[in-house]
C-alpha positions as a printed NumPy array, in Angstrom:
array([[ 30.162, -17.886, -13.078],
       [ 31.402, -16.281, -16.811],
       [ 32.429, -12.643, -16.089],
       [ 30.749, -11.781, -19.079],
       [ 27.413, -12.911, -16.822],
       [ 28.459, -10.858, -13.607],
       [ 29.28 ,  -7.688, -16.058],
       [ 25.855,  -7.965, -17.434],
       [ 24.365,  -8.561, -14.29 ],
       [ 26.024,  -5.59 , -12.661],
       [ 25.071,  -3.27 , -15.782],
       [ 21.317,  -3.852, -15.321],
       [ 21.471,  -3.206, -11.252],
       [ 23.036,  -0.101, -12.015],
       [ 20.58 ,   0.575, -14.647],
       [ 18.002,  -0.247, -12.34 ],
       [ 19.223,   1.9  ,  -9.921],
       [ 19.254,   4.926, -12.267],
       [ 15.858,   4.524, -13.384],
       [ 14.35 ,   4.091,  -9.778],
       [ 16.151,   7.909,  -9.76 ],
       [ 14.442,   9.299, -12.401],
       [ 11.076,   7.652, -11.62 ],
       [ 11.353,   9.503,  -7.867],
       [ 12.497,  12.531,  -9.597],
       [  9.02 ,  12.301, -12.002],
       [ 11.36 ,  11.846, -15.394],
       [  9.129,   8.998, -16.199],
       [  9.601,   8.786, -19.753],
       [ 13.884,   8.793, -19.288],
       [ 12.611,   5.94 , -16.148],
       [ 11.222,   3.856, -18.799],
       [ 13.729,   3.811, -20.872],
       [ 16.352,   3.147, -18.37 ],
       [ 14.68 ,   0.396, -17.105],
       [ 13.886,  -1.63 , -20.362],
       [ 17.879,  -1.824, -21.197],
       [ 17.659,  -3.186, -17.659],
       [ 15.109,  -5.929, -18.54 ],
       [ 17.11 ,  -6.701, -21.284],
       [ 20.213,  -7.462, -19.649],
       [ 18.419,  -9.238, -17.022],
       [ 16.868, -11.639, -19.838],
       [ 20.102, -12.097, -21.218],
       [ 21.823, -12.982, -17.761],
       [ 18.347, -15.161, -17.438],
       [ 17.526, -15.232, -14.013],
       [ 14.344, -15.181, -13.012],
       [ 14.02 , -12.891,  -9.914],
       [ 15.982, -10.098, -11.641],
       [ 13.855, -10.396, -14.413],
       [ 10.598, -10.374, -12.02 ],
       [ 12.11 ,  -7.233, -10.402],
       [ 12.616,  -5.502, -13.824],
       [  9.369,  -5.825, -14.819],
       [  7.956,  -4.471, -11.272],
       [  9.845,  -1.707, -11.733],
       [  8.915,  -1.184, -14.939],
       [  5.144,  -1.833, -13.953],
       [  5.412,   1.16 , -10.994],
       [  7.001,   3.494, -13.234],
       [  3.624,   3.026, -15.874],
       [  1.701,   3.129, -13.155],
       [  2.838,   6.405, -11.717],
       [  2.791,   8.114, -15.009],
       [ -1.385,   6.844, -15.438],
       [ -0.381,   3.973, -18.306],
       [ -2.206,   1.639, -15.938],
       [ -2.965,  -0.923, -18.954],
       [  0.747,  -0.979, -19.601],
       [  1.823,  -1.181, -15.541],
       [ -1.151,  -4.092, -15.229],
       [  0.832,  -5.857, -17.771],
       [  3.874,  -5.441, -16.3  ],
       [  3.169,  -6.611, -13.161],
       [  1.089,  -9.459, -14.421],
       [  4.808, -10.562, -16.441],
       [  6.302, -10.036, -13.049],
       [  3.987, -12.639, -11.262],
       [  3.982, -14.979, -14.305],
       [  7.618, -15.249, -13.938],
       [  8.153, -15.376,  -9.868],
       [  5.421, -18.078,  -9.773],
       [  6.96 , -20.08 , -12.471],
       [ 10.631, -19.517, -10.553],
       [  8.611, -20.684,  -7.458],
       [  9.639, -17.142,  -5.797],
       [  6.982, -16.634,  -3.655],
       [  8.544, -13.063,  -2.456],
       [  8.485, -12.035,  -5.851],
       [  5.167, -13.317,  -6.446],
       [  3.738, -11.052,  -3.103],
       [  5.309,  -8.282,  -4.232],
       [  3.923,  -8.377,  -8.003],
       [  0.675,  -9.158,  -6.374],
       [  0.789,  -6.365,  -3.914],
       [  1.35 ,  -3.906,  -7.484],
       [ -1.237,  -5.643,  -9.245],
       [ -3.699,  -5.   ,  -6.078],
       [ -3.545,  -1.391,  -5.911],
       [ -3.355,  -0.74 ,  -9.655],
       [ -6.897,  -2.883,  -9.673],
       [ -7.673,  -0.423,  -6.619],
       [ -6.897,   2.819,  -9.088],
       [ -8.765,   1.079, -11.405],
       [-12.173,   0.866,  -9.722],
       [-11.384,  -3.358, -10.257],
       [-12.136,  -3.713,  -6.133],
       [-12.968,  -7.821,  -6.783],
       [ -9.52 ,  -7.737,  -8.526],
       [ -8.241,  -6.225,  -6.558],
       [ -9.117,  -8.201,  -3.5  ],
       [ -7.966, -11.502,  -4.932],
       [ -4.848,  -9.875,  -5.917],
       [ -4.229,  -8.766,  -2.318],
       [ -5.701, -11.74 ,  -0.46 ],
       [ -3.274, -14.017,  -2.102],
       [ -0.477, -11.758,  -1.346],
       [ -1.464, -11.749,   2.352],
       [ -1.198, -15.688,   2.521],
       [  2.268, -15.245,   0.773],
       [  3.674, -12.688,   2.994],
       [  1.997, -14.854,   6.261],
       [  3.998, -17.747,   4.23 ],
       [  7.503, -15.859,   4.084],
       [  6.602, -14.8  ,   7.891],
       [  7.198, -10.975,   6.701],
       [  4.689,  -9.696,   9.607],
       [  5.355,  -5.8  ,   8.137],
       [  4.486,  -6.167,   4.721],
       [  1.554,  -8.688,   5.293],
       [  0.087,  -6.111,   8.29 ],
       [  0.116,  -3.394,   5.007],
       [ -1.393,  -5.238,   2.995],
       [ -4.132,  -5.857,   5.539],
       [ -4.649,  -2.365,   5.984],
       [ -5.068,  -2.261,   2.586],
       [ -7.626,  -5.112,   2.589],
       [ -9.482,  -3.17 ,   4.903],
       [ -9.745,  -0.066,   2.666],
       [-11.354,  -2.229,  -0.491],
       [-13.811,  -3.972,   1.489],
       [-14.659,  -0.93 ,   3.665],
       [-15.076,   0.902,  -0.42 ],
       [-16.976,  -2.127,  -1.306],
       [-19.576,  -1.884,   1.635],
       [-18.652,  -5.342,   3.433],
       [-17.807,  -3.24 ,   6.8  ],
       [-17.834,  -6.691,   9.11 ],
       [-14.738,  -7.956,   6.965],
       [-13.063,  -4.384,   6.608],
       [-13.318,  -3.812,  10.491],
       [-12.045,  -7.459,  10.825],
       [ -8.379,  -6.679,   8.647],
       [ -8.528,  -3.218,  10.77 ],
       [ -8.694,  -4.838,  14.268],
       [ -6.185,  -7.169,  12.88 ],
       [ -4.115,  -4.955,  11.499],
       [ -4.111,  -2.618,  14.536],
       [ -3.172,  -5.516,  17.239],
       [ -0.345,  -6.062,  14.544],
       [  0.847,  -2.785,  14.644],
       [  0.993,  -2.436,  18.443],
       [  2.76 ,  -5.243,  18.614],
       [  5.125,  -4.254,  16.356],
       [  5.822,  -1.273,  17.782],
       [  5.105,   0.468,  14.498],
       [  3.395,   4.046,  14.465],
       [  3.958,   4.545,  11.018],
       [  0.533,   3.876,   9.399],
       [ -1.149,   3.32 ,  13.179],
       [ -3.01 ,   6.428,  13.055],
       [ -4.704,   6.145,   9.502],
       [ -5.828,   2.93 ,  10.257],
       [ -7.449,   4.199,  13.632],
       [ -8.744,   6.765,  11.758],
       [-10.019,   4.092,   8.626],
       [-11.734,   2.11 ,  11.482],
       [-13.325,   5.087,  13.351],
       [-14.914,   6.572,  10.252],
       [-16.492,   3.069,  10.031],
       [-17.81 ,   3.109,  13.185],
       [-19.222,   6.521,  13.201],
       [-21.082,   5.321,   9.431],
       [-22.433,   2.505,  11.077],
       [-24.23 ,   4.481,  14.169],
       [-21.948,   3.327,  16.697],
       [-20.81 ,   6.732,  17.622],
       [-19.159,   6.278,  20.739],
       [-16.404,   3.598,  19.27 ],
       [-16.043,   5.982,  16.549],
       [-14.931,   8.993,  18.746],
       [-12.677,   6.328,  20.452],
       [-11.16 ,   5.286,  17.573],
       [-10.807,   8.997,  16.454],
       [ -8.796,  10.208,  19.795],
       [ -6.655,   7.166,  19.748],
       [ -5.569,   8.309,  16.008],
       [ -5.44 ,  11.542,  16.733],
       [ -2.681,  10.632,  19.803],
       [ -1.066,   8.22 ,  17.85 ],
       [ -0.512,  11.038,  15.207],
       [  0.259,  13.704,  17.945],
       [  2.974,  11.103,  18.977],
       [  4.57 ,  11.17 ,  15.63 ],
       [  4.478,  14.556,  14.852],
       [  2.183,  14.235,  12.365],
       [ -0.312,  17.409,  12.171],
       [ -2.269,  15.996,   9.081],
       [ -3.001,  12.737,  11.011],
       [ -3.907,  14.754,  13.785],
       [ -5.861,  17.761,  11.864],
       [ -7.828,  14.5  ,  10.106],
       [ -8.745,  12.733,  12.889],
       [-10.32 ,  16.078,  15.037],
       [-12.064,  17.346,  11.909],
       [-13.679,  13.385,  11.88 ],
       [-14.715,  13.889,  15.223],
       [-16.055,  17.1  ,  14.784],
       [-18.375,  15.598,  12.222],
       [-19.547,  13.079,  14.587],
       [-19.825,  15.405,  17.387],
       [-21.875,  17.078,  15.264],
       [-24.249,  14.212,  14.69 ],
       [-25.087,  13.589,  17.966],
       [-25.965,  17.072,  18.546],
       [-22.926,  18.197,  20.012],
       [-22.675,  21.712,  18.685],
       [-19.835,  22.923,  21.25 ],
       [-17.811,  20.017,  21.199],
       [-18.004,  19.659,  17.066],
       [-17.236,  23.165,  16.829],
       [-14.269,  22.895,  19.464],
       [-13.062,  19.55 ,  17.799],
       [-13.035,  21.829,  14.382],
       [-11.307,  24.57 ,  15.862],
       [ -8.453,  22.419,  16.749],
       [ -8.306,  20.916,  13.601],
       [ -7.652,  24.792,  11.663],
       [ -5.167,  25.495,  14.34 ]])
């Protein structure tokens, strides 16, 4: 490989890097251009899944900053590229962008396609973690779009996954997703289930929003059954 490739190519990861600084640091507009001297050096180098990444990175940063025209098109360069490499990683990933900028968007059919297809590819690449995200965030749209049979489906799913795996990390919200469902569709008693397993999965984590969300849910449905004492109790907790 011509040095003058690998100095190029080592140029834009470091550039890369930088810009992924400034973009947590909220320097957005120093991000930017950081990251398009990247691009550019990754286009010269031409390969394909450094250029895909480039443009995803570029894409978040727009996104983060409310240019969500500019991040759509990003991220839309990014897929155009990974599926023409055949990089179906790539491809999920742009996808999973693409999904939640539709999301921000109020685009919830776009969305969905967007996030359905990356599920397949992640259930492709056998990347159980990032494909049990994405459900969860399958379950979200539908659940926003009114089809609660399909959202509670990707929850159940997702929540068997997450067991599974072990992984506490976004167990709670999702009990909590799933129990607010419940409790909207009448079915009380799953809902307050659902509610007290988030609320210990959250407890187990440390995690006093998670648990402060999930009692102040159950308060509500406490209170819809009639429950006066144990809504006001479940509320109490919640402040505390």
């Amino acid at each position: 490989m011509p040095a003058g490739l690998d100095r190029l190519r080592a140029e834009a990861r470091a550039l890369t890097e930088l810009g992924r600084l400034h973009e947590r640091r909220g320097e957005y507009a120093s991000a930017l251009e950081v990251l398009r001297r990247a691009l550019r050096l990754d286009e010269q180098v031409g390969e394909p899944p450094a250029i895909a990444s480039s443009l995803r990175a570029l894409g978040i940063v727009h996104e983060r900053s409310g240019s969500y025209d500019e991040a759509r098109d990003a991220q839309e360069r990014a897929l155009a590229v990974s599926d023409g490499a055949k990089d179906v990683a790539g491809s999920a990933a742009a996808l999973g962008n693409l999904g939640g900028i539709h999301w921000q968007t109020g685009n919830y059919a776009r969305s969905l396609a967007c996030q359905e297809r990356a599920f397949e590819l992640l259930e492709r690449l056998s990347d159980r973690r990032r494909a049990t995200a994405t459900l969860c965030n399958l379950g979200v749209v539908y659940q926003r779009i009114g089809d609660g049979d399909r959202a509670l489906s990707c929850y159940e799913r997702a929540i068997a996954r997450l067991i599974e795996a072990d992984d506490r990390s976004r167990l709670a919200i999702v009990l909590a997703n799933a129990g607010a469902l419940y409790a909207s569709r009448g079915d009380s008693k799953r809902a307050l289930g659902y509610l007290e397993r988030a609320r210990t999965s959250a407890e187990e984590r440390g995690d006093s929003a998670g648990v402060a969300l999930a009692l102040m849910n159950s308060g509500y449905v406490q209170a819809g059954l009639g429950n006066g004492a144990d809504a006001q109790h479940a509320h109490e907790r919640a402040l505390a």
